[in-house]
C-alpha positions in Angstrom: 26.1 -3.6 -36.8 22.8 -2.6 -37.4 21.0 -4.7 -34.6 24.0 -3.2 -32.7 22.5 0.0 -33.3 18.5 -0.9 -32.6 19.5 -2.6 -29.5 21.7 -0.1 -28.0 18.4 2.7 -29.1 16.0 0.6 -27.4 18.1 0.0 -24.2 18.5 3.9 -24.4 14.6 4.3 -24.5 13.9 1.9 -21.9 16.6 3.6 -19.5 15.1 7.1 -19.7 11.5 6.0 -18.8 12.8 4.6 -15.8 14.4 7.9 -14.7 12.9 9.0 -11.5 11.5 12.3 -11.1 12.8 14.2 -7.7 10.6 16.1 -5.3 11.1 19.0 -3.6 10.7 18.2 0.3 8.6 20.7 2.1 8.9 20.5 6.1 5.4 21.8 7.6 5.5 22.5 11.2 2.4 19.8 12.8 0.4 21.6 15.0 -2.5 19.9 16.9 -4.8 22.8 16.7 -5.0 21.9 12.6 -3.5 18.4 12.2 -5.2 15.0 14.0 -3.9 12.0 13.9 -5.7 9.0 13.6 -4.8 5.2 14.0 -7.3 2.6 11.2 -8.2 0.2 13.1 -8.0 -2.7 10.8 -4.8 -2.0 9.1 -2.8 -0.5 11.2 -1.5 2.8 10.4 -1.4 6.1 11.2 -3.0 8.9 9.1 -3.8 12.6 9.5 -6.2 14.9 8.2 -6.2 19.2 8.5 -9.6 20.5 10.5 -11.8 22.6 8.4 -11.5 20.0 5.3 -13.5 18.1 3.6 -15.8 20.5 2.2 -15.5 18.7 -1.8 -13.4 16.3 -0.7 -11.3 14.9 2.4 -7.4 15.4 2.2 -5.7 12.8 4.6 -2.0 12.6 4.7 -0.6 8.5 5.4 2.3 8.1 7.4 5.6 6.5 5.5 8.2 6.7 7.4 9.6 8.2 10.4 13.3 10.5 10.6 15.0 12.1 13.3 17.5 14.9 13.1 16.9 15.5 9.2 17.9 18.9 8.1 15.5 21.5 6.6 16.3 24.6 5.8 12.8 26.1 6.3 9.8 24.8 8.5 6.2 26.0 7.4 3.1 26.9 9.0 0.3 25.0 7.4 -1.6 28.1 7.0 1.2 29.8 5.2 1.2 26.5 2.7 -2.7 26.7 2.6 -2.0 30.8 1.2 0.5 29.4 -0.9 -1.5 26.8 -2.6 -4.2 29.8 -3.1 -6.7 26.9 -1.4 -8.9 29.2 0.3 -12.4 30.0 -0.8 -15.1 32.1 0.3 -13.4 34.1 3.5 -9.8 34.8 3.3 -9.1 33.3 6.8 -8.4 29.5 8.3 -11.2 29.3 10.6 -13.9 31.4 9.1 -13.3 30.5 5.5 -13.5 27.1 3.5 -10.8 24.6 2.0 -11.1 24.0 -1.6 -9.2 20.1 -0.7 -8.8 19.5 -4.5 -6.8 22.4 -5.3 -4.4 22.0 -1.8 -4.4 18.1 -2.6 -3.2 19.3 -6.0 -0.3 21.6 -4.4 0.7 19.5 -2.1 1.3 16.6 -4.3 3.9 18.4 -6.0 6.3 17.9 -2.8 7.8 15.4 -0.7 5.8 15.9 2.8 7.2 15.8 6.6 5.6 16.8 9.2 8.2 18.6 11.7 7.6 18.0 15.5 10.7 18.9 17.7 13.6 16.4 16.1 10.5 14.2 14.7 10.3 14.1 10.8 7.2 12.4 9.8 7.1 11.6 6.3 3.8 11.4 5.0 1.8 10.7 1.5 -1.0 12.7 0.4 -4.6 11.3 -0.7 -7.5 12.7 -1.3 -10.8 11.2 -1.3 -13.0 13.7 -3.7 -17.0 13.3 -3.5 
């Protein structure tokens, strides 16, 4: 009875670590004013990275997977999500100000990531590259 009892603790134990924690999804609204996307050369894939980054550090978001016709309650601007993430330093304003890419990375990495354009939901990872 008692190695009853240990093995149906440790079984317990072991279960509950390998509980997966959900993300929120947050749908952001890819404009090609602010988002490029780029194709490496060597392995193939496609990755994109905001304008007016890389000031201590470079944000790039890798493409996963690609959806159509997924639901989403709300679409963001990335400027809004920017505000949000309370990224901006020196000027209060996209083009004018600074990035602080840590503390957006940091944000966004909290969330499961498309990129919305028209019925196109590009799920993306992000990774930041500090220096």
């Amino acid at each position: 009875m008692k190695n009853y009892i240990i093995f149906i603790s440790l079984f317990l134990c072991f279960f509950s670590f390998s509980q997966e924690q959900k993300k929120d999804s947050l749908f952001i609204y890819y404009d090609n004013d602010l988002i490029k996307k780029y194709k490496h050369s060597i392995d193939n894939y496609n990755y994109y990275i905001i304008k007016h980054t890389g000031n201590n550090g470079t944000i790039s978001f890798v493409e996963e997977k690609i959806y159509f016709d997924l639901k989403s309650k709300k679409i963001f601007c990335l400027k809004d999500i920017i505000k949000r993430a309370k990224a901006y330093y020196k000027k209060n304003t996209f083009k004018n100000g600074k990035i602080n890419d840590y503390k957006l990375a940091t944000y966004l990495g909290k969330f499961t990531l498309f990129f919305v354009n028209d019925n196109k939901f590009i799920k993306v990872q992000t990774w930041i590259e500090e220096k």
